[in-house]
N, C-alpha and C positions, 0 to 999 in steps of 0.2 A: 544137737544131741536129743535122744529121744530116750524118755522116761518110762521105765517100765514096771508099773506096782503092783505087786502082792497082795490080794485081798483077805490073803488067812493072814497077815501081818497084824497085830491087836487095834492099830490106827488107820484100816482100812479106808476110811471111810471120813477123813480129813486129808485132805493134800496141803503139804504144810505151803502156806500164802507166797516164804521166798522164796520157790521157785517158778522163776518168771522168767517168761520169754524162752521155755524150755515145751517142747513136744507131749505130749503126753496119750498112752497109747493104753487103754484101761480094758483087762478082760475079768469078768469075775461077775457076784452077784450087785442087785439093786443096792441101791443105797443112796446115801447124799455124800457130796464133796465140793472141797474148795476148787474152782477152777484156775483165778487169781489172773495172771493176765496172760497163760500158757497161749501159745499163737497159733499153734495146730493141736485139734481133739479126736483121735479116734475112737468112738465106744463101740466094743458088738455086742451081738445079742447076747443076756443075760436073762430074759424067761420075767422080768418085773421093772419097778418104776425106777429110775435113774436121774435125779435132780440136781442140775448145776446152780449152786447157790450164785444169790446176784451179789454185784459188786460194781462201782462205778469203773466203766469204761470208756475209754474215749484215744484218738488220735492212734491208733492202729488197726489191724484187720484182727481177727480172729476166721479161721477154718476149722468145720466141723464134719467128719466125717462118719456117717450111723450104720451101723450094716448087722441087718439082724437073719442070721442061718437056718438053726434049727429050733430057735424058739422063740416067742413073740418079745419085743420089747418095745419101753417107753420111756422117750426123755424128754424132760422142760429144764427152761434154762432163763433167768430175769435179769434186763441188761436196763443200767442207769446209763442214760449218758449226758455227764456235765455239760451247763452251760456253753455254748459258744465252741462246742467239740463234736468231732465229728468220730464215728464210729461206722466201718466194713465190716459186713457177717457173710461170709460164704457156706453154706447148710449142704450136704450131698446124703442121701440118701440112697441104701440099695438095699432089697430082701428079697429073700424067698419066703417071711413067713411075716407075721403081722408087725406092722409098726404103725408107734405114734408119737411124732414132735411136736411139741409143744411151748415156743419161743413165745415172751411179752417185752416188748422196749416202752421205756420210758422217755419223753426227748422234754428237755428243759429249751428256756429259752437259748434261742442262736444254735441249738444242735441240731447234728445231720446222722444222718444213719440210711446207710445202703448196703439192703438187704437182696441176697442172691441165692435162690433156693431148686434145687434140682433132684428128683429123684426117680428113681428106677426101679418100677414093682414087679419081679419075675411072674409068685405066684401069692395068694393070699391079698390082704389088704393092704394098705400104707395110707394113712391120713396126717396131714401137716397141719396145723391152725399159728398164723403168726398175729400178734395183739400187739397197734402200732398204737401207744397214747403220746398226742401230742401235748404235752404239758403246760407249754409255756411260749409266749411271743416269738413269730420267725422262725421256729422249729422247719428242718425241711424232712422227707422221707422219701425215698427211690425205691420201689421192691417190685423185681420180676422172679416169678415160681415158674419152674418148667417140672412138667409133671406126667410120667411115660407109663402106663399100664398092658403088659403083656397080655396073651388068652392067661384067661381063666384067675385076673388078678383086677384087685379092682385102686384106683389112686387117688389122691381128692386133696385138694388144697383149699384153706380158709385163712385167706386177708382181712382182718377188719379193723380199721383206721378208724381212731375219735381223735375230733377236733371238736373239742369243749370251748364254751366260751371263755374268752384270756386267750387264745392262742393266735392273737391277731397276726397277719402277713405270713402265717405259716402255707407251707406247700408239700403237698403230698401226691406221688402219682405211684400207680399201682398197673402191671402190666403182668397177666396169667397165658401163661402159655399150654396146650394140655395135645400130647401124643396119644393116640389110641394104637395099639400094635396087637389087637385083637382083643384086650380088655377093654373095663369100663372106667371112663376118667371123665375127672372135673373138677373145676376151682371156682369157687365164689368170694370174689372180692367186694368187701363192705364199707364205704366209708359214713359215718356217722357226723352230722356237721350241726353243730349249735353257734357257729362264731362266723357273721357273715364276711367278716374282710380276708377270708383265704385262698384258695384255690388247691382245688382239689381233681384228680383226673384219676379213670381205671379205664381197664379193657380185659378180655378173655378174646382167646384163638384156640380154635381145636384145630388140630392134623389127622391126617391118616399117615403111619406109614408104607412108604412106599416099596410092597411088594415086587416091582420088575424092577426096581435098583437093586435089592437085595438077591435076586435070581440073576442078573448080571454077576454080580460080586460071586454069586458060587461058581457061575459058569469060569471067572479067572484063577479058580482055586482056595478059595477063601471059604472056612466052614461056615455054615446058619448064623452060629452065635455073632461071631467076628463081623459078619456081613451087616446083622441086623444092628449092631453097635455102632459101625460105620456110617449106616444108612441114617441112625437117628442122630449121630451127632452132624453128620453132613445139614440134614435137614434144620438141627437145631441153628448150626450156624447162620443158614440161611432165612430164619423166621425172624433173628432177635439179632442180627448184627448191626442192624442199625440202631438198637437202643442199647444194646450192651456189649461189652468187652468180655468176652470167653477167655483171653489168655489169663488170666486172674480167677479164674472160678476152679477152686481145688478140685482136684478130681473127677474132674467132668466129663474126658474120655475112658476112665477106665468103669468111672460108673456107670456109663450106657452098654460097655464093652462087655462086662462081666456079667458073666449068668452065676447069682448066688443061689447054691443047692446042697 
């Protein structure tokens, strides 16, 4: 079932906590609201800031889907996750006009959190920053960013992991992936390390995409848009399928697919 709210309604801007495990699909202005433990979030542009209150999560997935049109927007969103629980974030991302996500997790001792972030800049900017603190002994973190910038659009992703002292035997690996399709793209993955018994790992990959795949694809009948979708998710698959699983990542074909304008 999927939830559909009114922002001129007088409690716009609280989503009442019980209801859980219900879709929620929000058009309207900024504001702040409860997210509670809704499983899938679509927001689009609304022109200003957009803050998912935190709340302890743990032992299911959450899907986030951001799509800003014709005017710039901006979400952050702060996830606890209890002890010894583990927590899936899948982030999708597409604009034609500015955006900015803004995700911080917290991980206690024994928690997991695997984070999965994709997005797709037609025209304008789009920047992600996600803030991994690992809190507490054992903690692990998993986070791959795929990050596609069109002409005339620029894309940018920012990972940056702290491992404080206390967070012994924890493990964190960090993998940025970055399409150029005539824009300017880039991800900077940061991990910060004060606690020597842990293990830590990153990486970045730039692409080009590839123009004589996409000029095949028109030559069978298939338009620019369609082509150029195809082309990058074909590609995508083939960069990251050996560290990540695509059939779980919300929205991943249509957000390469679509030309938002």
């Amino acid at each position: 079932m999927k939830l559909w709210f009114n922002p001129n309604e007088p409690d716009w801007n609280l989503i009442n906590p019980g209801l859980r495990n219900w879709e929620f699909d929000y058009h309207g202005p900024g504001g702040e609201f409860h997210t509670s433990n809704l499983r899938d979030i679509t927001v689009y542009n609304n022109g200003s800031i957009t803050r998912m209150q935190d709340c302890n999560q743990a032992n299911h997935q959450q899907n986030y889907n951001f799509i800003a049109n014709e005017s710039p927007g901006a979400w952050s969103r702060n996830f606890h996750v209890p002890k010894h629980q583990k927590l899936a974030v899948y982030v999708t991302s597409r604009s034609a006009n500015s955006t900015v996500v803004d995700f911080e997790f917290f991980l206690n001792e024994g928690s997991e959190l695997e984070l999965r972030y994709l997005n797709n800049a037609e025209h304008r900017q789009s920047h992600a920053r996600f803030r991994i603190n690992h809190c507490g002994a054992n903690s692990r973190s998993d986070i791959r960013t795929a990050t596609v910038a069109h002409k005339d659009a620029a894309s940018t992703a920012m990972v940056d992991v702290s491992m404080p002292a206390g967070c012994a035997g924890s493990v964190s690996r960090v993998k940025c992936y970055n399409w150029t399709a005539g824009g300017r793209v880039g991800s900077l993955p940061i991990i910060s390390v004060a606690e020597p018994n842990v293990e830590a790992t990153h990486g970045n990959v730039m692409y080009s995409l590839d123009k004589e795949a996409v000029f095949l694809l028109q030559l069978r009948g298939l338009d620019e848009t369609t082509a150029r979708g195809e082309v990058l998710y074909g590609q995508l698959i083939s960069g990251m399928e050996s560290e990540v699983d695509l059939t779980d990542w919300f929205d991943a074909r249509q957000c390469l697919g679509d030309v938002v304008c």
